[in-house]
N, C-alpha and C positions, 0 to 999 in steps of 0.2 A: 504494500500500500504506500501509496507516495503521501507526504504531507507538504499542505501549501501554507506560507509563510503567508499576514494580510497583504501585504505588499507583493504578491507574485501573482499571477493568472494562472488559471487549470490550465494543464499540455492540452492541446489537439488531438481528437484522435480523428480527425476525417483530412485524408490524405489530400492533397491539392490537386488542382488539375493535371499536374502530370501524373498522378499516383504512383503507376509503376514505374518511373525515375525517382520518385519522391522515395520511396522503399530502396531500390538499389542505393540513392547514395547513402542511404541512413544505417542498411545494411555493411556497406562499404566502412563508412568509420565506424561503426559499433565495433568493429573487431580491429580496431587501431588501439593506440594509448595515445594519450595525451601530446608526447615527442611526434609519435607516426602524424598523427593529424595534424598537426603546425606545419610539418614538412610536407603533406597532401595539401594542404592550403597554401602556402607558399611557393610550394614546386609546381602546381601546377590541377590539372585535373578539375572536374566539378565538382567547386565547394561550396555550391548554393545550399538553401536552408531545406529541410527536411523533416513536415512536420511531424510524425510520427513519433511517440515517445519509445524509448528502447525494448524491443519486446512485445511492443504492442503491435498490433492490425489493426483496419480500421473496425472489423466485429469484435474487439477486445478493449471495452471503453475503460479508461484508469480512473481506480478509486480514489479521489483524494480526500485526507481528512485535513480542516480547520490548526492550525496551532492556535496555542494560548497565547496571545501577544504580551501574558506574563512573563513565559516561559522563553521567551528571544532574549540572549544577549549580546550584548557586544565589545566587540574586542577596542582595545584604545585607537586603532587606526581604523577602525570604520566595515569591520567583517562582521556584519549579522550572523549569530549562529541560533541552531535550535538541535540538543540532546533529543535522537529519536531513542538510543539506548546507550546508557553508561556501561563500558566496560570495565573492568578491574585492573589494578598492576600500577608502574608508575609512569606517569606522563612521559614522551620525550621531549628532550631538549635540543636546542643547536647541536650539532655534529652528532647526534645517534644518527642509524639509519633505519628508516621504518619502512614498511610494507603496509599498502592501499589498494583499495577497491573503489572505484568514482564512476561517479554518472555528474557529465556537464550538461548546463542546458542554459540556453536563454532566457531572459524575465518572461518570453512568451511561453514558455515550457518546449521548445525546439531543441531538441540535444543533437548538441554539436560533438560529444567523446564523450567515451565509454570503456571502463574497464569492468564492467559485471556481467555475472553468469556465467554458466556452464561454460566451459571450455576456455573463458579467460585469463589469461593470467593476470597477477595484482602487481603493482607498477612499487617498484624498490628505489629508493634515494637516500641522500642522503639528503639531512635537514640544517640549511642553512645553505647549502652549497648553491643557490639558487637555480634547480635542475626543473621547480616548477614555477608557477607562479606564487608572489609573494603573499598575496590574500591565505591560496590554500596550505600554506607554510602555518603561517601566524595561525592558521581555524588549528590545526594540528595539534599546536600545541597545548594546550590543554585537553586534549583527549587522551584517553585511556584503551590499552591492547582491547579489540571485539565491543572498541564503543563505537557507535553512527551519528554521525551527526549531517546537519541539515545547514548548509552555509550560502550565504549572501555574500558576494566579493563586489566592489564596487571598481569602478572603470579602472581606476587608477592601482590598484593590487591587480588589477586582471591583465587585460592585453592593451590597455590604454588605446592612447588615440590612435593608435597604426590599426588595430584590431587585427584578426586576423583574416588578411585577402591577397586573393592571388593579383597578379601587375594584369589581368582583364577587369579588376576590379568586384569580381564574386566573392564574397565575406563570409566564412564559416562563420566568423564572431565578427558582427560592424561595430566600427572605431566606437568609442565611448559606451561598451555596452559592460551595464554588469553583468555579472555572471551568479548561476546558483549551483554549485556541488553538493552533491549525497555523497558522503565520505565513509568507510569504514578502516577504519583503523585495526589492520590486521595482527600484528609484531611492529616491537619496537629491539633493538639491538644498540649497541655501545660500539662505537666506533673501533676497530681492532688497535688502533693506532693510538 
């Protein structure tokens, strides 16, 4: 079940008129990470918008439930978050390296990258080494190993003004957009070094 922040819109689930390009490309980066899709938006290829949520078809309408606009907090630099599940263990810090599962999407609910489900694998970094974006660094940190959290990045932790598009001008992510990640926090590890 997805949870929508008040600030966010339901995802789409009725495909646009191209449908079935709409599906290929959404197909297409669902099975990227984060790295892969910057580099398919940048290098090349069609990185137009896709509105189908990950998983879903258009007969598979997504459940969304309300958050408690108690229950949002925020971090000092401007990253809305919302605990969908606390995990246990001890938070990481700059330089561990932790292991994640994500779902990115637009404020429209358009998921632009995807690391979840079956067959995917979860995307390993180090933290602080700035290998993601800084919004989804900063939401990390205070999570806990097999916690989810539910995070709001705003333009300027995300992909700023350049956003991300290819030089014909198609934007997986347009300039100034925020951004919303479903995060889980799989491991956290101590740097070997």
């Amino acid at each position: 079940m997805a949870y929508l922040m008040p600030f966010m819109k339901a995802p789409s689930c009725n495909p646009s008129s191209s449908g079935k390009n709409t599906i290929a490309r959404r197909d297409a980066v669902a099975g990227t990470g984060m790295m892969a899709a910057l580099i398919l938006a940048v290098g090349g290829g069609t990185a137009t918008a896709f509105g189908l949520p990950l998983g879903a078809s258009a007969e598979e309408p997504v459940k969304v439930r309300k958050v408690n606009p108690n229950k949002i907090r925020e971090t000092a630099n401007g990253v809305k978050y919302f605990d969908v599940k606390v995990g246990e263990g001890a938070s990481p810090r700059e330089g561990n390296y932790v292991i994640i599962t994500y779902i990115g999407q637009l404020s429209d609910g358009t998921i632009f990258d995807g690391l979840h489900g079956p067959g995917k694998k979860p995307l390993a970094f180090k933290l602080g080494a700035k290998q993601v974006i800084p919004g989804l660094e900063e939401a990390l940190l205070g999570m806990q190993p097999g916690g989810e959290r539910q995070c709001l990045v705003p333009a300027e932790l995300a992909f700023g003004e350049k956003g991300v598009c290819t030089d014909k001008g198609e934007c997986l992510v347009p300039p100034n957009s925020n951004v919303k990640y479903d995060v889980t926090l799989k491991r956290v590890a101590v740097s070997p070094i």
